[in-house]
C-alpha positions as CSV (number, residue, x, y, z in Angstrom):
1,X,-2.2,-11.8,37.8
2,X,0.8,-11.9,35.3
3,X,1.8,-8.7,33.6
4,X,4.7,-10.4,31.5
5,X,5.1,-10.6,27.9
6,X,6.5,-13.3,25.6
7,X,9.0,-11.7,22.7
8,X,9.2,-13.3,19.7
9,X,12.1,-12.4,17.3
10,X,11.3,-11.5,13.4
11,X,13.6,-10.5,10.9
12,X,12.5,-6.7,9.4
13,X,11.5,-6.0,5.4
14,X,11.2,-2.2,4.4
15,X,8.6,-1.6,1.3
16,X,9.5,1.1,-0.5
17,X,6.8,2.8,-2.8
18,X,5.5,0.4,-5.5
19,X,2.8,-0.7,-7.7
20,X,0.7,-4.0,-7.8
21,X,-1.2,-4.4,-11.4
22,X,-4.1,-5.9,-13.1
23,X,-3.4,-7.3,-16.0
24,X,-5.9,-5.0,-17.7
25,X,-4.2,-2.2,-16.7
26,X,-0.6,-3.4,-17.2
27,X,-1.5,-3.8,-21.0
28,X,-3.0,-0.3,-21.1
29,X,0.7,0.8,-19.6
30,X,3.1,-1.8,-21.3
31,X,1.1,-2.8,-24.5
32,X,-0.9,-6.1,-25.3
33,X,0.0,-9.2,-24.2
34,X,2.8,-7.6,-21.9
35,X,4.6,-9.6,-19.0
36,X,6.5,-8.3,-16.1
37,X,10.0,-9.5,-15.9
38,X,10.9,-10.6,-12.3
39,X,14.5,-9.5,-11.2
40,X,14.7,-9.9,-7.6
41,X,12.6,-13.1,-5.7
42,X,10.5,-11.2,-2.5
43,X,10.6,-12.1,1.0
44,X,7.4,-13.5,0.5
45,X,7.2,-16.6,-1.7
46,X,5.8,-16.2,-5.3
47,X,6.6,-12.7,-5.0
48,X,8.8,-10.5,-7.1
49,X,10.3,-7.1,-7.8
50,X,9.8,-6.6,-12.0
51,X,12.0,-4.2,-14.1
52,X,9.2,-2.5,-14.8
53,X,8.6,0.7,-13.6
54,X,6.0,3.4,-13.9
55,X,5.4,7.4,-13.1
56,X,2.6,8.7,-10.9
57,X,0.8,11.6,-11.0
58,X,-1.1,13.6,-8.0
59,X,-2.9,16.8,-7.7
60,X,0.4,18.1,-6.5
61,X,3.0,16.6,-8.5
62,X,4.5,13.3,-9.6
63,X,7.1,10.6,-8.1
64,X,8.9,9.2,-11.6
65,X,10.6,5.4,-11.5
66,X,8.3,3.4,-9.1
67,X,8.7,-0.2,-9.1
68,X,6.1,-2.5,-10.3
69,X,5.8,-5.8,-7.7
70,X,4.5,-9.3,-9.2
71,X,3.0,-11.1,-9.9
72,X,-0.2,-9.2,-11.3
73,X,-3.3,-9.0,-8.8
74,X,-7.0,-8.6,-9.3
75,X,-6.8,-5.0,-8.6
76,X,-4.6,-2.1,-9.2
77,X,-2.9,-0.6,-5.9
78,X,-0.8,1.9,-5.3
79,X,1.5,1.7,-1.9
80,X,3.4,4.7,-0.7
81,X,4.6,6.6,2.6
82,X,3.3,9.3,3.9
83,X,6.2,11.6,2.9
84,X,5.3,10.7,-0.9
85,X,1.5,11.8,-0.2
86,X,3.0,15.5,0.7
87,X,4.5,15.5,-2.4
88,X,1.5,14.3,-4.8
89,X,-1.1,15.6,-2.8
90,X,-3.2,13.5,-1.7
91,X,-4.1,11.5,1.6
92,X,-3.7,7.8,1.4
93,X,-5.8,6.1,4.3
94,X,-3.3,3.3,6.1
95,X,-4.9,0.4,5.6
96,X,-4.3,-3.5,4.9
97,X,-3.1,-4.5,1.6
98,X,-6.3,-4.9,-0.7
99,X,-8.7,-2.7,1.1
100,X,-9.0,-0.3,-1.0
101,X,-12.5,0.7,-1.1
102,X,-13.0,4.8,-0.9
103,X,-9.3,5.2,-1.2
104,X,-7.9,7.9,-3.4
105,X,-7.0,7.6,-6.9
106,X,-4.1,8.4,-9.1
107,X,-2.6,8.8,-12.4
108,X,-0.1,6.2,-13.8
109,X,2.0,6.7,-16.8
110,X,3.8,4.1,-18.3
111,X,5.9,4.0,-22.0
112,X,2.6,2.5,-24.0
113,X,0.1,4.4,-22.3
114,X,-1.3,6.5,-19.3
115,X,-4.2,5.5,-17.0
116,X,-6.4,7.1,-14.0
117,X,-7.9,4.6,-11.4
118,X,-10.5,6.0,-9.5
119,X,-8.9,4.1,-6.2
120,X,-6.1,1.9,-5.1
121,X,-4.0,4.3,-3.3
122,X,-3.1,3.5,0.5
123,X,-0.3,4.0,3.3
124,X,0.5,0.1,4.0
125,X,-0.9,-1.0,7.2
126,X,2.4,-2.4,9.3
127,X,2.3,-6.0,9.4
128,X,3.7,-9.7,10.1
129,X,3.7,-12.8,7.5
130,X,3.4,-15.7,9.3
131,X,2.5,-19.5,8.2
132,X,-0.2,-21.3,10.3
133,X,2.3,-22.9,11.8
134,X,4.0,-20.3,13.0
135,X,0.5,-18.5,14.0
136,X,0.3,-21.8,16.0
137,X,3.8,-21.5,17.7
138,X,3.4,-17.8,18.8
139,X,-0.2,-17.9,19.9
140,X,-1.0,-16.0,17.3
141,X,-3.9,-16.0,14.4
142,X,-5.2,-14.1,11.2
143,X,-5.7,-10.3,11.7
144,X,-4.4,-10.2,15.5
145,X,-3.0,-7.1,16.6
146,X,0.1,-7.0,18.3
147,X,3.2,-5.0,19.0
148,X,6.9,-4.9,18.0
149,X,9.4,-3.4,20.0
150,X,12.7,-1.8,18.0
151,X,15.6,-1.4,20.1
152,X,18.9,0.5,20.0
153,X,19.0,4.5,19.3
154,X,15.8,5.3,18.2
155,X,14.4,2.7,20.1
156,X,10.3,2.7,20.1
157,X,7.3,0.6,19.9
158,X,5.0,0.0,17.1
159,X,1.6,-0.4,18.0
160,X,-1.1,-1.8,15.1
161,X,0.6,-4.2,14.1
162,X,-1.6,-6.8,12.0
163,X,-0.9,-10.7,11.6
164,X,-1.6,-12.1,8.4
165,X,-1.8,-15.6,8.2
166,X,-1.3,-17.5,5.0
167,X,0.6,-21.0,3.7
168,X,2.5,-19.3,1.6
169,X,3.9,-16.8,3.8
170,X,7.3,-16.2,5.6
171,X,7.5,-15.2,8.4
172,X,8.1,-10.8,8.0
173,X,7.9,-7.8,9.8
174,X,6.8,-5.5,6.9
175,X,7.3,-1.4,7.4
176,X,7.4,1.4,4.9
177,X,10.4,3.5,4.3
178,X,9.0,6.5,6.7
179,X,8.6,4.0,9.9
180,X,11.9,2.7,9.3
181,X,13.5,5.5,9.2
182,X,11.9,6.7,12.5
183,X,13.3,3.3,14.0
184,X,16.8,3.8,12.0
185,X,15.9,0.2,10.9
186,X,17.6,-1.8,8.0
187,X,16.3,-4.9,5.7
188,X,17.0,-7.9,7.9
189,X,17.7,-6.1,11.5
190,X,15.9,-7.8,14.1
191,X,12.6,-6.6,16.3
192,X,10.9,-8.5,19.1
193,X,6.7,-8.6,18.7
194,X,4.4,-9.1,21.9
195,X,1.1,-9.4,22.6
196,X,0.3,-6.1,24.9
């Protein structure tokens, strides 16, 4: 039986802490009415970095000038790396963007007003955008787990890496600023995924 592995090549995108917002609570932040201003198009189609920015709060302290990303969602969430947690004090479960549930909450000031959410505070899970047909072209489908391998200096292997399928994805490896740095990765180095 065959113990070889097929590498495929995708391009590398670093999240740094930021905000998705309901539009409920993006008025209670930014005022009535209030719409985010895109500045900087997303790997990800549709998506954007606003100018918008907010403060958070934790038991421990706060992290000031965090970067709201559009457009607005259903629900509040809060993404940040594990060295941010140490500093607000709180424990973030990794999980898949969305999943929420039982997560901690946090406080977010903005200049029009101040909110707490009860939830919607996680570590990222590490994933790859894909389209269908690239899902189709790797072998690959909707929340598979693979592997990406980093070479160079701090080379390593990420394990728990989830696909997420969607038409209106690119194709992305997505990390938070913690993994990277581990790797010594940069937006738009190049990894190799596998199926272990």
């Amino acid at each position: 039986m065959s113990t070889e592995c097929n590498f495929y090549n995708v391009t590398v995108g670093i999240s740094a802490r930021h905000l998705h917002l309901s539009k409920e609570d993006l008025e209670k932040l930014f005022g009535k009415g209030y719409e985010l201003t895109p500045v900087k198009d997303l790997s990800q189609p549709g998506q954007f970095a606003s100018d918008e920015r907010v403060n958070i709060i934790g038991p421990k302290g706060r992290i000031d000038n965090i970067r709201i990303l559009g457009p607005i969602r259903k629900k509040t969430q809060v993404e940040i790396a594990k060295t941010d947690s140490f500093r607000l004090g709180i424990k973030p479960p990794v999980r898949d963007s969305g999943d929420i549930k039982g997560s901690p909450g946090i406080t977010i000031e903005g200049p029009k007003g101040t909110i707490d959410i009860e939830e919607g505070v996680i570590g990222a899970l590490r994933h790859i955008h894909m389209t269908p047909e690239d899902a189709e072209k790797y072998g690959c489908h909707d929340k598979e787990i693979v592997k990406v391998k980093v070479e160079g200096d701090r080379a390593l292997i990420f394990g728990e890496v989830i696909i997420r399928v969607r038409e209106d994805f690119a194709l992305d490896f997505h990390i938070d600023t913690d993994e990277a740095n581990a790797a010594n990765l940069s937006n738009g180095d190049i990894v190799k995924f596998f199926k272990a």
